[in-house]
C-alpha positions, 0 to 999 in steps of 0.5 A: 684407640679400638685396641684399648677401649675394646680390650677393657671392654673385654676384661670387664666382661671376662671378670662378670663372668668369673672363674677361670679356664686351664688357670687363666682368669676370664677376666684375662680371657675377655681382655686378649679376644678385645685386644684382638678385635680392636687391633683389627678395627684400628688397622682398618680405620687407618688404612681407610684415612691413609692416602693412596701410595702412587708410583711412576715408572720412567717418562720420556720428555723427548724423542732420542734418535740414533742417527739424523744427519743432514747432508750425510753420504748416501753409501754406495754398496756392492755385494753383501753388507753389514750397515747402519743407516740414517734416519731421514723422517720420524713421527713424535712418540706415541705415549701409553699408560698402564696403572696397576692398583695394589690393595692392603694387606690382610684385615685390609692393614695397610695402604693401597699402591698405584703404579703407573707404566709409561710405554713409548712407541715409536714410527720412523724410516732410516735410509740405507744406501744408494739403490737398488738393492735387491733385499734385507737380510738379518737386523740388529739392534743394540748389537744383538739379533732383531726379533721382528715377530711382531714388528710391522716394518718394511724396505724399499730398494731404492729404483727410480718407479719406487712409491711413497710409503702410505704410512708415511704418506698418512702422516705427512699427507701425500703432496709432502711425502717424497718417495726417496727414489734411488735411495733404499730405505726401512720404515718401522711403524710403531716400535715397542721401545720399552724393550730399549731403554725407552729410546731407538735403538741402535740399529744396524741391516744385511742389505744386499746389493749384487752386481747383477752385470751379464760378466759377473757370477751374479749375472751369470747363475741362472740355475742352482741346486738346493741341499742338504737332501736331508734334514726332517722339516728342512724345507718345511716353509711354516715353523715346525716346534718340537716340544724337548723336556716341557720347552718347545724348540723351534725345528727349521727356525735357525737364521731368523727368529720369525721366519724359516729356513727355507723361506729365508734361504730362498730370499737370500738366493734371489737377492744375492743372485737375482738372475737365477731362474731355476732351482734343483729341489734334493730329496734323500732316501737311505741306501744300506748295502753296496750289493744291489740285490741286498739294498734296500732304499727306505726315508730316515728319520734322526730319532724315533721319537719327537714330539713336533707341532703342528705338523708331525713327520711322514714320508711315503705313508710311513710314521717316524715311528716305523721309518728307518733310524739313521747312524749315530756317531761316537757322541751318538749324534746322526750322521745324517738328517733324515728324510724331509717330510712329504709336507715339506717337501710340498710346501717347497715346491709351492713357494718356489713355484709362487716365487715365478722359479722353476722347479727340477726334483732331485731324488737323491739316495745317501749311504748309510753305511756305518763304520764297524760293519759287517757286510760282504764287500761285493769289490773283493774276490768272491765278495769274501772280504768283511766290512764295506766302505763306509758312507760310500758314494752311491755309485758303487752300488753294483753287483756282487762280486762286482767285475773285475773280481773273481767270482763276478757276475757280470754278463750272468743272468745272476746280475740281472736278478740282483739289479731287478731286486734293487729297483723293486716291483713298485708301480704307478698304481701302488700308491694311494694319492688324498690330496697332497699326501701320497702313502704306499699301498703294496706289499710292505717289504718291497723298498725297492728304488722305483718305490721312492722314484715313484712316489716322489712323481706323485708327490710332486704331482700333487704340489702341482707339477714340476718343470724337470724330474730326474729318475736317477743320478750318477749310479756308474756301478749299476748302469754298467753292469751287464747280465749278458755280452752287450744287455745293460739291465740296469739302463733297460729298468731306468727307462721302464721307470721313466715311462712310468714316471711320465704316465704319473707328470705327463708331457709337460715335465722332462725327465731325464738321468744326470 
């Protein structure tokens, strides 16, 4: 109506006005903005007496459960399982609403659009098996890995002492709630079930439940060693995320989505092995030559440059930038991890001290020896022959040409020089220690083995000791070699460092060579 009166109005007094302008009369002129105005005052005026469009998403009427049997077989587990379970308690679901309001359109044409969300919530137990277990492991639901950041969710073994829940206690009241002794069970508090269709999901648990008698591995395992040596923030135990491309990529985040590598291994070992009491910690540095008076032992890195947050990687005061650059493969891949980083290294230590584990630090040197390489083979007849074998065992580091070989300098003054330059002039005292950050203070070329030796003894002393330290592993090549009829140089230097090592852990810690 708006549109018809204000367009005559227009008209009548584009025509009062007379004349034309580019051939078009006033009178039309008047006619078009009045239209304009009145369309927009009608699209008004309607919108105004229009209701408001409401929209409701999906409701629930009812709690639809996976599995609530009564009378069900309580499984009986013995090792390592992949198991669904059955829900013995349940709270009603939680209901929420979230109302979205949508204006009109442009002129304010238009209804406005009301959506209201319903979003469920749910707290429920599931018992699992016959305990006592010893832990849970990976959850899937529906089929699919679990992500539990976020989740507030808890087991229990199943042992005759264990307690009612709280929240289950706070629901039923204390007198009502029983503790499901010797049964294992999960409890779950107020699950997101938007994610799953608004219903429980299908859920399925790792529970583990070793045969700990004296006569089984389980049992009998008291000690292991934690590999691989290498891998940046391997043993990192807060996640590490390194920023590829404007994504972030979690670094040490590969079982489990909220919880570290590191972390969940440890878990995982004292679940499937609970007898275990000590655990030997691998730490790599790279050796690049089998010729002991040319090797030089420096910390690696995979690349030399990443982005990672909220920690970057350091080794020994060293920048990743100025560390060691590992070999690549064909499909220029690393051939190796590189060094954990002197953090993670600490971190470590820390938890598996917190876990009541003893701890013996393993400084351990890798190869890096490429294929296609140039080097003098020191196990040749003068050492003539090119191209050493590759990523070789770190006990054929020897002198050069090696006993047995023509040109040897075995029983030489020769080879007590080569084996001095190897281990390096590195002292306590050539270290500089702020807090838990330990960097090298002498002279920049000297990447001899006392320096990484010596510096993981300060390192470790600054997580707060450890139980056992070793200055060396399995170096046949070296310890052999002889600089006169019966001087062993090599023996001599590994207890020089020994008793260095001592004046940085003290008496409380063994050292010893393995």
């Amino acid at each position: 109506m708006a549109t018809l009166v204000l367009g005559a109005a227009g008209a009548a007094i584009g025509g009062s006005i007379g004349g034309a302008i580019l051939g078009v009369s006033a009178a039309t002129i008047g006619g078009f903005i009045g239209s304009t105005i009145g369309s927009v005052v009608d699209s008004w005026i309607i919108s105004s007496l229009a209701p408001t469009q409401r929209i409701e998403g999906a409701r629930l009427d009812t709690l639809r459960i996976t599995s609530a049997t009564e009378g069900a077989v309580i499984p009986r587990l013995y090792g390592r399982m992949r198991m669904g379970g059955n829900i013995i308690w349940a709270t009603d679901f939680r209901e929420e609403t979230k109302t979205t309001t949508q204006g009109g359109g442009k002129g304010g044409g238009g209804g406005k659009v009301k959506t209201t969300e319903y979003l469920y919530y749910a707290s429920f137990a599931v018992a699992l098996c016959e305990g006592p277990i010893t832990g849970i492991g990976r959850i899937w639901a529906d089929g699919k890995p679990m992500d539990l950041s976020g989740v507030t969710w808890r087991w229990y073994p199943g042992d005759e002492a264990q307690t009612a829940d709280p929240f289950i206690a706070a629901k039923m009241g204390a007198a009502n709630t029983p503790a499901y002794r010797g049964t294992a069970y999960v409890v779950f508090e107020e699950l997101a079930l938007s994610t799953y269709g608004n219903r429980l999901p299908q859920l399925s648990f790792e529970v583990f439940r070793p045969l700990a008698d004296p006569d089984t591995a389980e049992g009998l395992t008291r000690a292991v060693t934690m590999i691989p040596a290498s891998g940046e923030f391997t043993y990192a135990t807060q996640a590490i995320r390194k920023t590829d491309g404007g994504a972030t990529v979690p670094e040490n985040l590969n079982a489990l989505a909220d919880s570290t590598d590191m972390v969940e291994a440890l878990d995982r070992l004292q679940a499937m092995a609970p007898a275990v009491e000590s655990v030997s910690l691998v730490v790599a540095w790279f050796g690049d030559d089998l010729r002991a008076g040319s090797c030089k032992v420096r910390p690696g890195v995979e690349v030399l440059a990443k982005s990672t947050t909220p920690a970057s990687w350091s080794a020994n005061g060293v920048s990743r930038a100025n560390a060691f650059l590992v070999s690549r493969d064909d499909q220029d891949r690393p051939v190796y991890g590189g060094t954990p980083s002197d953090f993670a290294v600490v971190q470590a230590i820390e938890e598996m001290k917190a876990r009541g584990l003893r701890v013996t630090f393993y400084p351990f040197i890798l190869m890096d020896v490429p294929p296609g390489n140039t080097l003098p083979n020191p196990y040749s007849d003068n050492a003539a022959e090119t191209g050493q074998p590759v990523f070789p065992w770190r006990g054929r580091i020897t002198c050069s040409p090696a006993a047995g070989f023509a040109g040897a300098v075995d029983k030489t003054a020769t080879a007590a020089s080569q084996v001095a330059a190897l281990f390096g002039a590195a002292t306590p005292a050539s270290f500089s220690v702020s807090g838990q950050s330990v960097s090298w203070t002498g002279p920049s070329g000297d990447w001899g083995l006392r320096r990484m030796v010596l510096h993981y003894a300060h390192l470790c002393a600054a997580a707060g000791g450890v139980d056992a330290f070793l200055i060396g592993t399995e170096m046949p090549g070296l310890t052999t070699i002889r600089s006169g009829a019966s001087s062993y140089p090599a023996v001599q230097a590994f207890r020089d460092l020994l008793g260095d090592v001592r004046s940085i852990l003290g008496s409380g810690t063994k050292i010893g060579y393995a």
